[in-house]
C-alpha positions, 0 to 999 in steps of 0.5 A: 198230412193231418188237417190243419184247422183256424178260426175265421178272423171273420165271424170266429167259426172253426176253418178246416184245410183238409188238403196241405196245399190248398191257399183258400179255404171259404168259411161255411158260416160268413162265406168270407175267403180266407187265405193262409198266412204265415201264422193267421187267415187273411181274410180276402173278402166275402163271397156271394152265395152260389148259383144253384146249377144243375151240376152232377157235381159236388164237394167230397166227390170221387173219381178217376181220371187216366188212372189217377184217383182224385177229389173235388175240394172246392168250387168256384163260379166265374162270371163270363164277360157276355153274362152267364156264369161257369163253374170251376171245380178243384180236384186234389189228385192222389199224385199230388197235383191238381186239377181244374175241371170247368163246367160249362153249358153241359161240357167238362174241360179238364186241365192241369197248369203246365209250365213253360220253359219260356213264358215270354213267348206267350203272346200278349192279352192285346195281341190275341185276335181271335179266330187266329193260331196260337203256338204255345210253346212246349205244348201245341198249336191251337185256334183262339176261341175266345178272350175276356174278362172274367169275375170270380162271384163265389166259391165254396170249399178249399181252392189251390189259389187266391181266390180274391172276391169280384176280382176281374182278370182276362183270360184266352180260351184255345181249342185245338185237334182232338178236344184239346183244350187250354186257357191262359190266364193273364191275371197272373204274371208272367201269364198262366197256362192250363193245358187238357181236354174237353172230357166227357163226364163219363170218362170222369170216374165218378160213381154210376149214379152221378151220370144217371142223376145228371140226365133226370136232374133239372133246375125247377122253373122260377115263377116270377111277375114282369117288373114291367106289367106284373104278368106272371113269367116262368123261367125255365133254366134260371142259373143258365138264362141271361135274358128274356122276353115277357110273354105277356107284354113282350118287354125285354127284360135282363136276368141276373141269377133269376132276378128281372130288370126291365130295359128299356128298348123299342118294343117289336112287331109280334112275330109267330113262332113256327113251334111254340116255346116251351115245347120238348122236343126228342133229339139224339134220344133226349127230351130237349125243352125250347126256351127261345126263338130269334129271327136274324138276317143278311143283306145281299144287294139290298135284298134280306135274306132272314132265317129263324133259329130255336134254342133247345136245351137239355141238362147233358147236352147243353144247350143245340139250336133248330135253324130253319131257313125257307122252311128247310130244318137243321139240328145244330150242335156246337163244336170246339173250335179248334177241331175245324180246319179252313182255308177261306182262300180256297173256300173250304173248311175240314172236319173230321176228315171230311171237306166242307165247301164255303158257300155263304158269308155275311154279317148276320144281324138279330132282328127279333128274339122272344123267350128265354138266352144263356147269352145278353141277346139284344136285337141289333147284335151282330156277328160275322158269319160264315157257312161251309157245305157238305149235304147233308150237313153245314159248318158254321162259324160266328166271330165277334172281337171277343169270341168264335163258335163254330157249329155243325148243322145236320139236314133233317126233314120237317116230317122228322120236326113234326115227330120230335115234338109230337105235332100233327103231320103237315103243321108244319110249310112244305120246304120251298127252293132247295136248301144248303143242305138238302141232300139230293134223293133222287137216283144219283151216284149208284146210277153212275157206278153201275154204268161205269161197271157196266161199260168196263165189263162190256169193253173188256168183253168187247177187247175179249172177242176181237182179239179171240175172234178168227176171220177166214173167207169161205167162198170167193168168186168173180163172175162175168154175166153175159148182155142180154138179148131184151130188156124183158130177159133182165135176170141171169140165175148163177148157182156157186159150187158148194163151200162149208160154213162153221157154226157159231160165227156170223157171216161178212159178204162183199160185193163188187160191181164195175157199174159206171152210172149204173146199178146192179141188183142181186137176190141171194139164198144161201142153201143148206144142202142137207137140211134145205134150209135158206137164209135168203138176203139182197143186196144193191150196188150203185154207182153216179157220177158227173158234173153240174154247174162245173163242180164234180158229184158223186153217189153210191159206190161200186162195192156193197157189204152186208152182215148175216147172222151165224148159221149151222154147220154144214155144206152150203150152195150159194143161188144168185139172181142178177139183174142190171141196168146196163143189160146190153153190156156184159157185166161183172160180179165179185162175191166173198164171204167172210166168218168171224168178223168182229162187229165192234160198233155194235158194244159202242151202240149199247153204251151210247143207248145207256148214256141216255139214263145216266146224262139224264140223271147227271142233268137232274142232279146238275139242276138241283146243285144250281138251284141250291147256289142260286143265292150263294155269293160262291155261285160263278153265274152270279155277280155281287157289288163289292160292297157285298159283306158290309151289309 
C-alpha cells in the first residue's frame, strides 16, 4: 500500500504514514501526535522532545530477526516510575506484524503482542507481588520482576497505538528461563500481553557498523554549576543519571534530563572513596568509567555490618557494580530474574545449573552515596537482600514492593582491581577474614581424588595378591631338648635335616614352647648349603602367670611367630642354639616354617601413613569454611535473636 499523507491540524505541516497500520504518526515540525481518524487527524497532544541516548538505534533502520526482515518506524520514550527514562522502538515487520524492541540500560528485549484465549486468567495489577510465579496462560511460567506506573514522555515517527502524551498506565514485567521475556500492560482492558526475549543487539540483523558505533559511542558529558554553590559539575551519563551528589560542596542534587534541582536533605560526613570516581577501569575487555560510590549496611544483633559498592558503566554493557566488603572485591553484573530458581525453605538458589547455598539475608540500608545514579538514590532506601554462595561467585537478590533484581557477583582479588584501573600495586588494603566468596586455594580436592585413586589402586592390588598368593609349609619339626647337668652348660645346638625354600616368597616361622612361668630363647640361622648364605634371626617365647591380691594375671604366651623376608631358591639347614630358664627340666620345641603368607596390615599401614596428608588438608580446608560462616546467620554454631531481620 502507498503512503498515506495529511496535514497536522496542529501547525498545517504535511504528515506522511508510511505503514497502512500505524495509528500515530508524531508531526516533525510541532511535535504533536496525531492519530488517524475516519476522514481527519486527531491531535492528541504534543510531545516532549527526546532525550538524546546513546542508542545505536535510529528510525528508517533495517534488520533481521528469526529470518524475518523488519524496520524501525517509530520510537517512544517512557518514564520509569523510580526515575530514569527507556526507549521503546517500532519494528513494522515484512510478515505483517509488529514488533516492540525495548532498550533499556544496555539490553534489548524484543516482544510481540500475543493474544489469549482467556484473558481473565490474567491477574490483576493489584494482585501481582512481586518476586512471585505467574502463569500466563497459553505461554509460559515466569517470575514477576517488576510492577509500575509508567509516563509516555515523547515519540518520534509512526507508532502502532495511541500514543496519548503524559498518559500514565501500570504495567508487569516478567522473566522467565532462557532470557524469556514478557510485559502486561494494563492500560488496555482486558490487559495486554507481549511475549519475547531479552536479545543481544548482535542477533538483531542490523548493519555491521551499527554495533561497532555502539561500542565507541558515548553521550558527551554535560558541564553544569551546582544550583547550591555554583561549583562547576560534570555529568558523565546525563540521559541515564537520576541523582547525584556535587563534588564540590556535596549537596544532593535530582537530575531530570540533564536539569539540577538542589534537595534539601541532611548533609553527610565526608566519606573517602577506596577508588576515585571517574576512573575507567577494564572489565570483560571494555573500559567501564565509575560514576558513583554508595556505603550500605545490615544490623545483626545490634552490630553493623556495612559494605561498599561502585557503579560502573559502559554504553554495550550497561550499567555492573564493584562490591568490596572487608576489602575482599566482587565484579557484579545483572541477571534476569526469571533465570534463578530458589527455595528459600531449604536455602538455595540454581542458576545455570549450578546450586548456590543461602548464606546471609537482611534489610540493606543506603547510608551514604556520592557521584552520579541511573536510579533516585537517597540515603535511607532500603530494600530486602538476600546472598546465596558458590565460590567464587554470589547470587543476589534485592526486593522493594515494586521490584526484584537479581545479580551475579564473581570473586576477584584486589591485585586484579589495581590492574583494571591502573593503580599502583598495594594502593589498594590487604583483605582481612575470609570473604563469601573467596575461593580456597590451597591444596584441596586434587589431594583427595589422588588418595582416594591411590588407595583403590592399592586394595585392589592388595585383594590381587591375597587371592594369588599360595601359603605351603617347608619345614616342620618338634624337638624335645634334654635338662642340663649345670646351669653353666645352658645352650643346646640342633641342625634340622635340609628342606627347600622357593624364590620370591616371604618366610612365616612359628614357635612353640611348654614353658609354665618360664621362658625359652632361641637364635636361628637359615643356611643356604650351596652358597653359604645366612640369614640369621631370634626369637623369644614366654610365658606367666598367677594370682594377686585374688585376681588372676597373665603375660606373654607360649607361642612366638615372626616374618622373614624371601630368600633365593635352594636347599636351606636351619642351625638352632636353644637356651631355657627351666634347664633341669627337659624342654620341648615345635618349629614350622611357612611361605607365601599374605601380610595384609602392611596396604592398611600405608594407607593409614597417607591419611596423615589428606586429614590435614581436610582440616585446613574445614577452618577456612568456618571462618568464612563465621558471621552467616546460616552458620549452625551461631544463635541469632529472632528479631534478627528487622533491623
Amino acid at each position: 500500500m502507498s503512503p498515506v499523507q495529511a496535514s497536522c491540524p496542529a501547525c498545517g505541516a504535511p504528515v506522511i504514514f508510511n505503514v497502512s497500520t500505524s495509528i500515530v504518526a508524531i508531526c516533525e515540525y510541532c511535535n504533536s501526535a496525531l492519530a488517524r481518524g475516519d476522514r481527519n487527524l486527531e491531535d492528541l497532544g504534543k510531545v516532549a522532545d527526546l532525550t538524546e541516548t546513546d542508542s545505536p538505534l535510529d528510525i528508517g533502520l533495517k534488520g533481521i530477526y528469526k529470518n524475518v526482515g523488519f524496520e524501525l518506524t517509530g520510537r517512544a520514550q517512557m518514564k520509569h516510575p523510580a526515575g530514569g527514562i527507556w526507549d521503546e522502538w517500532y519494528a513494522a515487520f515484512d510478515d505483517g506484524r509488529w514488533g516492540w524492541i525495548a532498550e533499556a540500560q544496555g539490553r534489548f528485549y524484543v516482544t510481540f503482542q500475543t493474544p489469549l484465549l482467556n484473558p481473565t486468567q490474567l491477574p490483576t495489577y493489584d494482585q501481582l507481588v512481586v518476586g512471585q510465579s505467574v502463569s500466563l496462560p497459553d505461554v509460559a511460567r515466569l517470575m514477576v520482576a517488576e510492577k509500575g506506573m509508567a509516563t509516555a514522555l515523547s515519540a518520534k515517527g509512526e507508532i502502532p497505538y495511541r500514543f496519548i502524551p503524559n498518559r500514565q498506565y501500570p504495567y508487569s514485567d516478567l522473566s522467565g528461563q532462557q532470557a524469556l521475556f514478557a510485559t502486561i500492560d494494563y492500560g488496555d482492558l482486558p490487559p495486554t500481553v507481549y511475549v519475547g526475549r531479552e536479545v543481544p543487539l548482535k542477533e538483531l540483523g542490523f548493519p555491521p557498523g551499527v554495533v561497532k558505533e555502539q561500542e565507541l559511542r558515548q553521550v558527551k558529558a554535560l558541564q553544569l554549576d551546582c544550583p547550591q554553590c555554583r561549583g562547576p559539575l560534570s555529568i558523565q551519563v546525563p540521559d541515564k543519571t537520576e541523582r547525584m551528589t556535587c563534588p564540590n560542596c556535596g549537596s544532593f542534587l535530582d537530575v531530570t534530563q540533564g536539569k539540577l534541582k538542589y534537595l534539601d536533605l541532611p548533609k553527610l560526613q565526608p566519606l573517602k572513596p577506596l577508588i576515585a570516581l571517574g576512573l575507567e577501569g577494564e572489565f570483560e575487555g571494555k573500559k567501564m568509567k565509575l560514576l558513583g560510590f554508595v556505603e550500605r549496611s545490615v544490623w545483626v544483633d545490634n552490630i553493623r555490618y556495612p559494605w561498599q559498592e561502585y557503579l560502573l558503566y559502559h554504553p554495550e554493557a550497561g550499567f555492573h557494580w564493584l562490591v568490596v566488603n572487608k576489602n575482599h572485591w566482587n565484579y557484579v553484573k545483572p541477571l534476569p530474574p526469571g533465570t534463578v530458581t530458589v527455595s528459600k525453605l531449604i536455602g538455595e538458589a540454581t542458576f545455570a545449573d549450578k546450586t548456590f547455598k543461602m548464606f546471609d539475608y537482611g534489610r540493606a540500608v543506603v547510608d551514604y552515596v556520592a557521584g552520579e545514579f541511573y536510579w533516585k538514590v537517597a540515603v535511607g532506601e532500603m530494600v530486602d537482600a538476600t546472598d546465596f554462595i558458590a565460590p567464587p561467585l554470589m547470587l543476589s537478590e534485592e526486593m522493594s514492593p515494586n521490584e526484584v533484581n537479581w545479580s551475579l557477583g564473581t570473586y576477584i582479588p584486589k591485585e586484579q582491581v589495581e590492574k583494571a584501573f591502573n593503580l599502583p600495586a598495594g594502593s589498594l588494603a590487604e583483605p582481612f577474614d575470609v570473604g563469601p566468596t573467596q575461593p580456597y586455594t590451597g591444596v584441596g580436592n586434587e589431594i583427595l581424588i589422588y588418595w582416594g585413586v591411590f588407595s583403590l589402586i592399592t586394595l585392589m592390588l592388595w585383594v590381587f595378591f591375597a587371592i594369588t598368593s599360595s601359603s605351603n609349609v617347608v619345614f616342620s619339626k618338634n624337638y624335645v631338648l634334654p635338662k642340663l647337668a649345670n646351669a653353666t652348660d645352658s645352650t643346646q645346638i640342633i641342625f634340622s635335616e635340609p628342606f627347600e625354600l622357593a624364590a620370591r616368597k616371604n618366610l612365616y616361622v612359628v614357635a612353640k614352647s611348654g614353658v609354665d612361668n618360664a621362658w625359652f630363647y632361641f637364635e636361628g640361622d637359615l643356611i643356604n648349603e650351596e652358597t653359604g648364605l645366612v640369614q640369621s634371626f631370634s626369637m623369644p617365647i614366654e610365658y606367666y602367670h598367677g594370682v594377686d591380691d585374688g585376681e588372676s594375671w597373665s603375660e606373654g604366651s607360649t607361642e612366638s611367630t615372626m616374618f622373614l623376608s624371601s630368600l633365593p631358591a635352594g636347599k636351606y639347614t636351619l642351625r638352632l642354639e636353644s637356651q631355657w630358664s627351666k634347664w633341669q627340666e627337659d624342654a620341648g620345641l615345635s618349629i614350622e616354617i611357612r611361605q607365601g603368607i599374605s601380610r595384609a596390615w602392611h596396604p592398611l599401614i600405608i594407607l593409614l601413613l597417607l591419611l596423615i596428608i589428606p586429614i590435614y588438608v581436610l582440616i585446613k580446608k574445614s577452618s577456612f569454611e568456618s571462618k568464612r560462616w563465621a558471621d552467616s546467620p546460616f552458620n549452625l554454631n551461631k544463635t541469632y535473636s529472632n528479631d534478627d531481620s528487622s533491623q
